[in-house]
DRENFI-277958 format. One record per residue: x negated, y, z of N, C-alpha, C, CB in turn; residue in one letter. Coordinates in steps of 0.2 Angstrom, whole numbers, padded with zeros to 4 digits, always signed. Each point is the difference from the previous one (the first is absolute). Glycine has a CB too. Layout:
<kekes>
XYZXYZXYZXYZA
...
</kekes>
This chain:
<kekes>
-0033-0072+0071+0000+0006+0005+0005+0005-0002-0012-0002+0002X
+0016+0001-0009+0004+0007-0001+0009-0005-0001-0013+0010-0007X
+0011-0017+0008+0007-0004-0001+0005+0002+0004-0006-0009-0003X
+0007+0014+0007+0005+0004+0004+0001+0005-0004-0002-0003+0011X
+0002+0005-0019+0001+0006-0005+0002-0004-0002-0005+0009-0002X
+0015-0009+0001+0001-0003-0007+0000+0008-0005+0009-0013+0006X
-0006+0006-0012+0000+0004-0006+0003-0001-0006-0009+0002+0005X
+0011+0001-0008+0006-0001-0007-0002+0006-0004+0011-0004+0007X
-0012-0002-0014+0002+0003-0006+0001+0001-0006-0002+0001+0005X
+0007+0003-0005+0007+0000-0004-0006+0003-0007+0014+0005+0012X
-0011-0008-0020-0003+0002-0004+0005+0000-0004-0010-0003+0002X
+0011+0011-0004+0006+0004-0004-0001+0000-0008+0001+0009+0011X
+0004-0010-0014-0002+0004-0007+0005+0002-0003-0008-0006-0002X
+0009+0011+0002+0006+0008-0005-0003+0001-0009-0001+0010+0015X
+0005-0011-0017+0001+0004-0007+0000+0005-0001+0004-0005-0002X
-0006+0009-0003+0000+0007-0001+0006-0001-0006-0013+0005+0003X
+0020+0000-0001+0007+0000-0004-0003+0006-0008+0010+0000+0016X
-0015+0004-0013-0003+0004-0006-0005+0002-0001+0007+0003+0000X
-0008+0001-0004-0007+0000-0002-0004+0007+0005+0005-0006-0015X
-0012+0008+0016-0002+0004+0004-0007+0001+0001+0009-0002+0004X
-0011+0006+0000-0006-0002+0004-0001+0000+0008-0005+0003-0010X
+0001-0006+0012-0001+0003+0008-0007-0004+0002+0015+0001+0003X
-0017+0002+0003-0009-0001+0001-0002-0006+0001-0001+0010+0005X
-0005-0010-0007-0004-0007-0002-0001-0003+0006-0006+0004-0008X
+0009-0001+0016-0002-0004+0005+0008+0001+0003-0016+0000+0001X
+0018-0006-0002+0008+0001+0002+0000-0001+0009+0005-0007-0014X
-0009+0004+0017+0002+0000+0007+0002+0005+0002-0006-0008+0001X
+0005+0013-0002+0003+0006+0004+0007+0002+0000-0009+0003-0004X
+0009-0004-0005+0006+0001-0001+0007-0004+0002-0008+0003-0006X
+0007-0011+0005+0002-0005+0004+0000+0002+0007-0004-0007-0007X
+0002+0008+0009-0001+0002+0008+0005+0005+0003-0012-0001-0002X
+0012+0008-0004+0003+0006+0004+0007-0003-0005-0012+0012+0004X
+0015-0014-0006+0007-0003-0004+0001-0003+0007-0003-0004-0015X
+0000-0002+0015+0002-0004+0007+0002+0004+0008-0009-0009-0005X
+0005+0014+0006-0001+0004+0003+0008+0005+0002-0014-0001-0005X
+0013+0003-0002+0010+0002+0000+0004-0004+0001+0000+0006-0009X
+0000-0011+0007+0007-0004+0001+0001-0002+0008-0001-0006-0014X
-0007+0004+0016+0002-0002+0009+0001+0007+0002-0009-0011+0004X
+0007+0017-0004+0002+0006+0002+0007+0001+0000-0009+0004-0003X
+0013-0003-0004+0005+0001+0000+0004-0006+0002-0003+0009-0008X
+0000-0017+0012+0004-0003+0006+0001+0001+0005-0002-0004-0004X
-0004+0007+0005-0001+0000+0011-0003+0008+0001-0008-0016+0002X
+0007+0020-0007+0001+0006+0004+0004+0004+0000-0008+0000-0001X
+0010+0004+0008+0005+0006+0003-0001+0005-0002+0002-0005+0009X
-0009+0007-0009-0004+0006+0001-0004+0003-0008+0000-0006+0013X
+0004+0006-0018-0005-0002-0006-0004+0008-0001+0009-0011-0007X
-0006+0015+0009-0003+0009+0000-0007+0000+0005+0014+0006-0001X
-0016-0011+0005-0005-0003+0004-0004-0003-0004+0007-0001+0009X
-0016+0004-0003-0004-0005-0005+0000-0004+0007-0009+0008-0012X
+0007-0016+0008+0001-0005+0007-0006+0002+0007+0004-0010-0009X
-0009+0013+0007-0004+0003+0008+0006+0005+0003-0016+0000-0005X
+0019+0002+0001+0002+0007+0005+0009-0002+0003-0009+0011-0011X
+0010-0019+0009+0006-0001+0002+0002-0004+0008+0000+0001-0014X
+0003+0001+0017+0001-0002+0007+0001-0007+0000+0004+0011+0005X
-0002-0013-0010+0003-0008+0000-0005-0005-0005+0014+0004+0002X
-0020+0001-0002-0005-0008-0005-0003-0006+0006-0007+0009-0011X
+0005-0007+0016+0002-0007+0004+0006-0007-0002-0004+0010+0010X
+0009-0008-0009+0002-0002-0002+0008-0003-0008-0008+0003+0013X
+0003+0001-0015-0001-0001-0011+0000-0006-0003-0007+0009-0002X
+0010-0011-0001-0002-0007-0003-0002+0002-0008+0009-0008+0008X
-0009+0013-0008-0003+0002-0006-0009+0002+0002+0014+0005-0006X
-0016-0001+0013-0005-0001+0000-0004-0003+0002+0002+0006-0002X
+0003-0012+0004-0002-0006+0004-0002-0005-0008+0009+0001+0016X
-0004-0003-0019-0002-0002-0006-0002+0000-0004+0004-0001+0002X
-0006+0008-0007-0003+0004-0004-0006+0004+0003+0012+0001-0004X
-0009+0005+0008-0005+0005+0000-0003+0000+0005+0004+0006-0005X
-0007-0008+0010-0006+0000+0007-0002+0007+0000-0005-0012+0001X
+0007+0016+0005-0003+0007+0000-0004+0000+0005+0009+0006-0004X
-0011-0014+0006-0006+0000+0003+0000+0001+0008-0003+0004-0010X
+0001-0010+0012+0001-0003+0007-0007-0002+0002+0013-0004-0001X
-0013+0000+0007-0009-0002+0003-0002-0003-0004-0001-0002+0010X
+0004-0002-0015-0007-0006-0006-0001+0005-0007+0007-0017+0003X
-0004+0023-0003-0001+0005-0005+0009-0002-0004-0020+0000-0003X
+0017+0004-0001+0006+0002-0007+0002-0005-0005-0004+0010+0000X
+0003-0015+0003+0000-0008-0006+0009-0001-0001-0013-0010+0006X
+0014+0007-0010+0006+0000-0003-0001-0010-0001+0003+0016-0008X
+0005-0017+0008-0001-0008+0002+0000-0005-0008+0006+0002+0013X
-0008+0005-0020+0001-0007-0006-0005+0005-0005+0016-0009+0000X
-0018+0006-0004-0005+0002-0006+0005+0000-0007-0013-0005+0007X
+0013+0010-0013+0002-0002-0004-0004-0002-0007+0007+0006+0008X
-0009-0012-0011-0004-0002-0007+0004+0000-0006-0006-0007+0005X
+0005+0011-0009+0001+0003-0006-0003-0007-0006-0001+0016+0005X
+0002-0020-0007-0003-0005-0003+0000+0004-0008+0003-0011+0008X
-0010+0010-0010-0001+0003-0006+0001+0006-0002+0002-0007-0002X
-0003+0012+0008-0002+0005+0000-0005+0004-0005+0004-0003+0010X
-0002+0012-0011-0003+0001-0006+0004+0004-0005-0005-0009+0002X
+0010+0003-0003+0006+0003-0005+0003+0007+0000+0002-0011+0001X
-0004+0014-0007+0004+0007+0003+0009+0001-0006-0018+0008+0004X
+0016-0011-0010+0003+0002-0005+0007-0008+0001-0013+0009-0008X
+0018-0008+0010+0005-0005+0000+0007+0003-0007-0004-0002+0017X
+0004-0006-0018+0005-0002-0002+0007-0004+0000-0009+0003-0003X
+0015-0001+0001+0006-0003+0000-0002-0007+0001+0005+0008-0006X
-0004-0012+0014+0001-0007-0001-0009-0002+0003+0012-0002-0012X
-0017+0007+0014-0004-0002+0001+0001+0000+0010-0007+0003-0014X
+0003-0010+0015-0001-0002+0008-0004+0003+0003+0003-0009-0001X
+0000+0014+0007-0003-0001+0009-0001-0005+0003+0004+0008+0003X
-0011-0010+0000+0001-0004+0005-0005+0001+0004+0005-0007-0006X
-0003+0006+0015-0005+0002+0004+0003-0004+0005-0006+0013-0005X
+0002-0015+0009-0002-0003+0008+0002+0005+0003-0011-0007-0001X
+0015+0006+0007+0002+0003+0006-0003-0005+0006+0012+0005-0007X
-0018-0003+0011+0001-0003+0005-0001+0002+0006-0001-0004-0007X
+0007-0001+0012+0003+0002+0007-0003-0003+0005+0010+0001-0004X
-0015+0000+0008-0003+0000+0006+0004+0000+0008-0008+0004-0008X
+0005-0008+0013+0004+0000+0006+0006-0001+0000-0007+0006+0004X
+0012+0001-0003+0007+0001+0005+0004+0000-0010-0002+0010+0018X
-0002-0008-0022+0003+0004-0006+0002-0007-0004-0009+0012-0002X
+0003-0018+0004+0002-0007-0004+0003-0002+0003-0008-0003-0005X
+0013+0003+0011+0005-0002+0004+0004+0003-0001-0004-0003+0007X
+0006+0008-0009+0005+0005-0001-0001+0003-0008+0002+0004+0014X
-0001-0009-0018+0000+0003-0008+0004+0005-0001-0002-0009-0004X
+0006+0008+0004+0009+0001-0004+0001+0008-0001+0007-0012+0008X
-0012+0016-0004+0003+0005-0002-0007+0003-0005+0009+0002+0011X
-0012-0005-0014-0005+0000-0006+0002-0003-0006-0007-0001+0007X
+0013-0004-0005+0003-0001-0006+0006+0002+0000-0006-0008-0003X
+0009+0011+0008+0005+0004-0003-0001+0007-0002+0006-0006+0006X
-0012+0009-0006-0005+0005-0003-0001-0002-0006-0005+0004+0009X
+0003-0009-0012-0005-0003-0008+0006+0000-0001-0011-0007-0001X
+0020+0004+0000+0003-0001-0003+0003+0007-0002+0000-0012+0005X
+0000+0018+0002+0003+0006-0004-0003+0003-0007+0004+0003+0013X
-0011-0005-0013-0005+0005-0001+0002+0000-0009-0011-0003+0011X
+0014-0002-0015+0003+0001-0004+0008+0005-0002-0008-0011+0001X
+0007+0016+0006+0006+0004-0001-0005+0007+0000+0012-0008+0007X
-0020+0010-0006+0000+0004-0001-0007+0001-0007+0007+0002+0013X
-0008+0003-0016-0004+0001-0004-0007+0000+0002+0008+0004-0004X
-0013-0006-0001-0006-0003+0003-0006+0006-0006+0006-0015+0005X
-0010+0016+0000-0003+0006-0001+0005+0008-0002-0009-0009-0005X
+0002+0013+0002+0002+0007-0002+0006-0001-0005-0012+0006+0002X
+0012-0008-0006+0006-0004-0008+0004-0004+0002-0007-0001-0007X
+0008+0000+0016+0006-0003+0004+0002-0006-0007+0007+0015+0009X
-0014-0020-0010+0004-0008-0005+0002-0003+0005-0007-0003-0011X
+0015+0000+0007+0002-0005+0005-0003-0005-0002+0010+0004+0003X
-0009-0009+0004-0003-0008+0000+0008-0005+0004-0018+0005+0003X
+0016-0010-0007+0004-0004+0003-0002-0007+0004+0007+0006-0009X
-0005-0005+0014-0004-0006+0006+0002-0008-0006+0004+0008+0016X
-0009-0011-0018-0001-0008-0001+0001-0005+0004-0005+0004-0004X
+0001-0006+0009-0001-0003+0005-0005+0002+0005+0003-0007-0006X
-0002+0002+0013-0004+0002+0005-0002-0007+0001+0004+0011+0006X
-0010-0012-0005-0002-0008+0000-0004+0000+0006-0002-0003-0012X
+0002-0002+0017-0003-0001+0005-0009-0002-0002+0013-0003+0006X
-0016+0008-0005-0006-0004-0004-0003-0006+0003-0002+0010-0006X
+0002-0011+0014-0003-0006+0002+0002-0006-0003-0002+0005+0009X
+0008-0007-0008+0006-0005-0003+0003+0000-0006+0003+0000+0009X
-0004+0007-0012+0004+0000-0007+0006-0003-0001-0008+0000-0005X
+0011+0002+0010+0010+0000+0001+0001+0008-0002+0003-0010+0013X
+0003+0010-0016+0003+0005-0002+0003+0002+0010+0003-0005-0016X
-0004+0012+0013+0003+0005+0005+0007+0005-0002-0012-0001+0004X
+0010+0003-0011+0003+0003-0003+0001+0000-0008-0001+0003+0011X
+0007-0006-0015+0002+0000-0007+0007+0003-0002-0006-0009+0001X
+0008+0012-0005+0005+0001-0004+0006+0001+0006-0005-0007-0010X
+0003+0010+0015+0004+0004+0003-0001-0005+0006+0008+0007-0010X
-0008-0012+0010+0001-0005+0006-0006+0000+0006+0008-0007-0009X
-0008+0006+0015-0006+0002+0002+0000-0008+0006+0001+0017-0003X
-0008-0018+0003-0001-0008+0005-0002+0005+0006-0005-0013-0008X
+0007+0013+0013-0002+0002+0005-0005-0004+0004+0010+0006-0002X
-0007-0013+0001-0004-0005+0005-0009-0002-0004+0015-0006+0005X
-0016+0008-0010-0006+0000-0005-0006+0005+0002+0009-0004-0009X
-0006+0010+0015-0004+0003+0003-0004-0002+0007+0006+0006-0008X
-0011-0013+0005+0000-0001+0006-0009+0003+0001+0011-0011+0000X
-0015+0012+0004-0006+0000+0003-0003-0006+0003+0004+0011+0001X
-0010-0008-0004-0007-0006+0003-0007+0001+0003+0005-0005-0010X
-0007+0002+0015-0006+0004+0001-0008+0000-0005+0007-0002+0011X
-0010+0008-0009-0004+0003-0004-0006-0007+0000+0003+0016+0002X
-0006-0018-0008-0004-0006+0001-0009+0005-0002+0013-0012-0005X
-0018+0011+0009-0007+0002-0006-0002-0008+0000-0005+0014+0003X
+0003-0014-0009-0001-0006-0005-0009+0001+0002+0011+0000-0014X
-0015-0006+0015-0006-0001+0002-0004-0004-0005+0005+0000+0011X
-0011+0000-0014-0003-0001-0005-0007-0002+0002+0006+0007-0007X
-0011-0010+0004-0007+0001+0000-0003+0003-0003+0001-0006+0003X
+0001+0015-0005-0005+0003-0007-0005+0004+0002+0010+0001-0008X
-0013+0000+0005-0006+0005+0000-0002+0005-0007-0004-0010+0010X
+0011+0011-0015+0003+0005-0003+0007+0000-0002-0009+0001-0003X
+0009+0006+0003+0007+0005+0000+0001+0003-0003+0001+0000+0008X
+0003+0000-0013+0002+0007-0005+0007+0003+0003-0005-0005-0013X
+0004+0012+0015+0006+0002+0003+0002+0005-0008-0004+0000+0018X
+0011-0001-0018+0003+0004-0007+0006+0003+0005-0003-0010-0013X
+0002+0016+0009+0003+0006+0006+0004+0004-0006-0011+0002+0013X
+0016-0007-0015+0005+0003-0004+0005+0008+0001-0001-0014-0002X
+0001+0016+0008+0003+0006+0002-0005+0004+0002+0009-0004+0002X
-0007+0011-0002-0009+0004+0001+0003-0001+0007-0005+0013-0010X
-0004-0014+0011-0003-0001+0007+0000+0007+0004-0007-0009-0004X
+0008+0011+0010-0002+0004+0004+0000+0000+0006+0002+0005-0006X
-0011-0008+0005-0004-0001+0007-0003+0008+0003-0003-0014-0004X
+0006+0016+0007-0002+0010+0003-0006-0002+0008+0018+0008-0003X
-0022-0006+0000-0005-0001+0007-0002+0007+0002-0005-0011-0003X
+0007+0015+0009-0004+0006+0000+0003+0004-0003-0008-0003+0003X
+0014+0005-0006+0005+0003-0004-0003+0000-0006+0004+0008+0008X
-0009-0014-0011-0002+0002-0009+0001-0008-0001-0010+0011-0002X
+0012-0011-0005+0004-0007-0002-0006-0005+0000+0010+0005-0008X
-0009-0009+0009-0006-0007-0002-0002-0004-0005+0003+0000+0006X
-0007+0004-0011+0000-0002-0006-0002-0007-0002-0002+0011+0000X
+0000-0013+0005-0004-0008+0001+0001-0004+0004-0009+0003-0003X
+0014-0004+0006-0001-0003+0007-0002-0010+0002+0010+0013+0000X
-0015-0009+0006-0005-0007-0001+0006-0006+0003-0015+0006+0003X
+0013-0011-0003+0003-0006+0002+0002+0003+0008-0007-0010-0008X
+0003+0012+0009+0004+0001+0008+0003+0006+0003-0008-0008+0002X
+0007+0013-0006+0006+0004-0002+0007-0004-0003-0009+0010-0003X
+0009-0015+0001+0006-0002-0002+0003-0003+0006-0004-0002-0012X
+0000-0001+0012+0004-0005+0008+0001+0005+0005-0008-0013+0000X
+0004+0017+0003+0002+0006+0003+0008+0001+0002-0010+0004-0007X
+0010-0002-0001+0005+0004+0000+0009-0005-0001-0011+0009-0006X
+0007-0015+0004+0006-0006-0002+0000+0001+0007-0001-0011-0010X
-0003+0009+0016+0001-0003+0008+0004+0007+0003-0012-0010+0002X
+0012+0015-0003+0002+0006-0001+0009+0000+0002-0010+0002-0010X
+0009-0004+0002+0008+0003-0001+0002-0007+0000+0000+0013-0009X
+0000-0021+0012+0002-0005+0000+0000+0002+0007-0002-0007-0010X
-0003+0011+0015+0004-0001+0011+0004+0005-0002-0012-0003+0012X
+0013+0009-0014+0005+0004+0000+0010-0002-0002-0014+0007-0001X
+0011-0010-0006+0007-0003-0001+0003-0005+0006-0003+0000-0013X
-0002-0004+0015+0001-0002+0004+0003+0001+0007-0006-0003-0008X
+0003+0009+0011+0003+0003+0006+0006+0004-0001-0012+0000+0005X
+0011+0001-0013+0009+0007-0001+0004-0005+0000-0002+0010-0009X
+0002-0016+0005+0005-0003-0003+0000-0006+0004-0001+0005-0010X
-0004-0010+0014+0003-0004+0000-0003-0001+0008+0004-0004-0014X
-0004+0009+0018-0001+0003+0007-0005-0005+0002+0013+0007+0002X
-0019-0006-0006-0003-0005+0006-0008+0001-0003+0010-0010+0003X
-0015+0010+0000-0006+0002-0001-0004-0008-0006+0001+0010+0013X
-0007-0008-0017-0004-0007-0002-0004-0001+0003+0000+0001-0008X
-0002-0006+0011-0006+0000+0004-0004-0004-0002+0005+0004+0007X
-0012+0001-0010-0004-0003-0003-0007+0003+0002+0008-0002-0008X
-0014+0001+0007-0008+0000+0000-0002+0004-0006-0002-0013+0006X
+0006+0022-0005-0003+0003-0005-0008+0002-0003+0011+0002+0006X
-0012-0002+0001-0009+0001-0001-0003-0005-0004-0003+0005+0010X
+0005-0014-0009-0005-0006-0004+0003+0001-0006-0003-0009+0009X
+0011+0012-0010+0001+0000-0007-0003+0007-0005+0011-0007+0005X
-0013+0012-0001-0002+0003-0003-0008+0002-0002+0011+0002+0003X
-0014-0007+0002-0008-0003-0002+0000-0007-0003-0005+0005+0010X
+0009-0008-0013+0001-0003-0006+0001+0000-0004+0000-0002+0002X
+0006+0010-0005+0002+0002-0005-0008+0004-0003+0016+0000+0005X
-0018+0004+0000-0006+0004-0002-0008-0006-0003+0007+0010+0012X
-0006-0017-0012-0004-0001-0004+0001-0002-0009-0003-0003+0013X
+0012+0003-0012+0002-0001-0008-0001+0007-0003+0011-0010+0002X
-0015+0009-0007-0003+0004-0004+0004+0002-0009-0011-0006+0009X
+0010+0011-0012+0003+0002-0006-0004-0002-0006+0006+0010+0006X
-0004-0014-0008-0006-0003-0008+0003+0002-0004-0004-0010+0002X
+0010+0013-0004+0001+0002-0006+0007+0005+0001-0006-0012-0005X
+0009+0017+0001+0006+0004+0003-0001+0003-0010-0001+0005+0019X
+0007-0003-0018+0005+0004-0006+0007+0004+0004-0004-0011-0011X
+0001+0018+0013+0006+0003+0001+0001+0008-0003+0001-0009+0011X
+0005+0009-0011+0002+0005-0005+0005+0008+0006+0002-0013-0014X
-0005+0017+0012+0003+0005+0004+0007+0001-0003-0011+0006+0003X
+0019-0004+0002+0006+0001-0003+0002+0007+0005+0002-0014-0004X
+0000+0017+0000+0001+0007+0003+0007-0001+0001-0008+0008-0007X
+0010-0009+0012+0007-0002+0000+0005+0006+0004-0006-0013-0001X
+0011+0016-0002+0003+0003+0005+0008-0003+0002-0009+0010-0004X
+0013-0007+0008+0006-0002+0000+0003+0007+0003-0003-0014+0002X
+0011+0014-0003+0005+0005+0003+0000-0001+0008+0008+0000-0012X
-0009+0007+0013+0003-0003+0009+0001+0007+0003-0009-0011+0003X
+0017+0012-0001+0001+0007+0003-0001+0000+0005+0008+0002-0006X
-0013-0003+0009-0005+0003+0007-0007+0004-0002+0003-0011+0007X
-0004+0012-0012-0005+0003-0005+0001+0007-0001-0001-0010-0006X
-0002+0015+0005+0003+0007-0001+0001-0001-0010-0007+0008+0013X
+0003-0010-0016+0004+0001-0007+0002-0009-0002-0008+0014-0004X
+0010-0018+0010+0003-0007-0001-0004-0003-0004+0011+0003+0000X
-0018-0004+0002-0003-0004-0006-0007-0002+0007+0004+0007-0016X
-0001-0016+0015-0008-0001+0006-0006-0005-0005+0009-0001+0014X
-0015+0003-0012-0003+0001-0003-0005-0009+0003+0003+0016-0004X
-0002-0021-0002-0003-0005+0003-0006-0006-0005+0012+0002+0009X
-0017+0002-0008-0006-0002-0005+0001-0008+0005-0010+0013-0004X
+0006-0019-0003+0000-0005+0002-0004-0003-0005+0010+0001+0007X
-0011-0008-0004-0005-0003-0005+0002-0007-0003-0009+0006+0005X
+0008-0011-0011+0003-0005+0001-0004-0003-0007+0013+0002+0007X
-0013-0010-0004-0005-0003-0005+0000-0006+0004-0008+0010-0007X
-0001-0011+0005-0002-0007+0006-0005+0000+0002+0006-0007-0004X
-0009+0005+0010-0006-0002+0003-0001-0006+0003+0000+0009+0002X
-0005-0015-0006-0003-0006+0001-0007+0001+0008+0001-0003-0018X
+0001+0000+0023-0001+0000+0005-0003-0006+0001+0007+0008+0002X
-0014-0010+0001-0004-0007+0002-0002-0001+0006-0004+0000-0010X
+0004-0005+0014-0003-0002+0007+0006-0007+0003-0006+0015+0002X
+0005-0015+0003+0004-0006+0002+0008+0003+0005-0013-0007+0000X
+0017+0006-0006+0007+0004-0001+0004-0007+0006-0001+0007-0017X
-0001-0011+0020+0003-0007+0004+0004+0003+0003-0009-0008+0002X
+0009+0012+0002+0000+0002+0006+0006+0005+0000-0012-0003+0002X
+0012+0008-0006+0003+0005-0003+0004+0000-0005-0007+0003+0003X
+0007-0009-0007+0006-0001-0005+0007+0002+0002-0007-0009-0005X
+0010+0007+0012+0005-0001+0001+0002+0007+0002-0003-0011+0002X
+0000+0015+0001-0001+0008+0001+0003+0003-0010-0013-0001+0012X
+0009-0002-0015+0000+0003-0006+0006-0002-0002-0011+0000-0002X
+0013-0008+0003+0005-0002-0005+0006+0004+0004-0005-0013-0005X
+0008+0014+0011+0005+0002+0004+0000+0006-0002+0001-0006+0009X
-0006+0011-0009+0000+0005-0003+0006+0005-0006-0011-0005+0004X
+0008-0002-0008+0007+0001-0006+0005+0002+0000-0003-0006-0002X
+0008+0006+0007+0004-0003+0002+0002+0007+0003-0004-0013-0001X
+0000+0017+0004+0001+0008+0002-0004+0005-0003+0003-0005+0011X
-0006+0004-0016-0004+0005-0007-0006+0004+0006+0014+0005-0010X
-0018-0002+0010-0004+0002+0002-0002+0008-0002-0003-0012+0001X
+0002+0016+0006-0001+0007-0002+0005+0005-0001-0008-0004-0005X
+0009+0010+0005+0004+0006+0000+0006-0003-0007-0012+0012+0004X
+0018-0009+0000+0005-0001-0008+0001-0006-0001-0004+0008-0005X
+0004-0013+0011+0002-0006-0004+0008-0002+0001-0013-0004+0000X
+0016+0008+0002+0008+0001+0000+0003+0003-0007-0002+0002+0012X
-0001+0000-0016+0003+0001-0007-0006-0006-0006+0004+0017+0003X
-0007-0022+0002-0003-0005-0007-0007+0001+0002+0009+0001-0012X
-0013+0006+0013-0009-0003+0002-0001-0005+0002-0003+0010+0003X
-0004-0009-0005-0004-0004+0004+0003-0011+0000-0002+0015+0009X
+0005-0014-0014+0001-0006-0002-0005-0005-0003+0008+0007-0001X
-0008-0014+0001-0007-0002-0002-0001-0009+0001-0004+0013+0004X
+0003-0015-0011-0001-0004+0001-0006-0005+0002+0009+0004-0005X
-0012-0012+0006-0005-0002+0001-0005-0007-0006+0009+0006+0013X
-0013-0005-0015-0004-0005-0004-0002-0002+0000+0000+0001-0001X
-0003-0009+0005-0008-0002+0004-0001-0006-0004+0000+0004+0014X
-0008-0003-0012-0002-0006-0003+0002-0006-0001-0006+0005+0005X
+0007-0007+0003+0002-0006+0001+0005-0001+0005-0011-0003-0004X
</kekes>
């Protein structure tokens, strides 16, 4: 149902040139780095915030990057994964590496994502501005080089459509390596049952879908969500994360985003739904998953 979203992604890894620190949840950081370099490509207007500029219709910085928000909402067309996130304390020669991934019009039109990751080694990274020096860029479906030692495959960026993998289980360990933020009724979701998950996966998988790759899902929301509502929570370990990040739309620049992460063992007949679950992956679930939330992997039985 969603094999009309392609998809690409690019898995980066950068060196730290010196020694430093910078915050324990890099997708931000990654994010707003990336953020500059497509800006200082495609914007005219940089004293402009992009809602207030007469030409973000037609932006390729907010068409690629920033969505200030059209009919399917404010979705932006790639997610960034920080692998091994945490790390706050870096050293000379130690590796970044994080997933970049491109959805719809964005996985058809890479190139100005990697001519952004390639500058990003010209500017400083965090408050301690450490330089990093781009490694490679690996296609991660194929594992072709995209980018080494200066030389770059251009034809290694290719896209594939989104697959959900189909099982017979009736358990699930969902491991939600990036804090979660599932927001119901403006308070965060400390627990969220199975069918708050799927919810919110079917959610933010028809919207990507209608921003990015201009076409609706069409699916039997109600039987999926009177199925999801019999898979039940047998077991959970999650940890509260106070998380905040910089953001000059803030009055004292600091936005404030509590979240949760750990894992919840889930039981009932998962047949039906796996595939929901397994595609999911694939576009992170919940608030924030443009800097790495809501990330998450899957465990089953059988």
């Amino acid at each position: 149902m969603w094999d009309h979203l392609k998809i690409v992604i690019m898995r980066v890894t950068f060196k730290a040139l010196k020694r430093g620190n910078l915050p324990p949840y890099l997708g931000s950081t990654v994010r707003g780095i990336m953020g500059h370099c497509i800006r200082d490509f495609e914007c005219t207007e940089p004293d402009l915030k992009c809602i207030q500029c007469e030409k973000k219709d037609t932006c390729l910085y907010v068409k690629y990057f920033s969505n200030t928000g059209k009919d399917g909402g404010a979705i932006n067309p790639y997610t960034i994964h920080v692998l091994k996130d945490g790390k706050m304390e870096w050293r000379e020669g130690d590796e970044c590496e994080f997933d970049l991934t491109l959805y719809g019009y964005a996985a058809e039109q890479p190139g100005i994502y990697l001519d952004a990751i390639i500058s990003m080694q010209k500017r400083g990274w965090g408050a301690e501005r450490i330089p990093f020096q781009l490694n490679r860029i690996v296609n991660k479906q194929t594992n072709q080089l995209i980018y080494a030692q200066g030389k770059t495959w251009i034809r290694n960026l290719s896209n594939y459509e989104i697959k959900g993998e189909e099982r017979d289980a009736r358990c699930v360990l969902v491991s939600f390596d990036t804090p979660l933020r599932i927001v119901k009724g403006k308070e965060l979701c400390n627990l969220p049952t199975f069918s708050d998950l799927i919810r919110f996966i079917c959610g933010r998988m028809s919207l990507i879908s209608q921003v990015c790759g201009n076409q609706k899902i069409e699916w039997n929301e109600q039987a999926i969500l009177e199925q999801s509502e019999k898979i039940k929570i047998a077991d959970s370990k999650l940890r509260f994360v106070d998380f905040q990040r910089y953001s000059i739309n803030q009055k004292d620049n600091r936005l404030e985003l509590p979240a949760v992460e750990g894992f919840i063992i889930y039981e009932g007949d998962l047949r039906y739904l796996v595939p929901i679950l397994e595609a999911g992956k694939q576009f992170h679930v919940g608030k924030n998953a443009t800097i790495g939330f809501g990330h998450y992997e899957t465990y089953y039985d059988k």
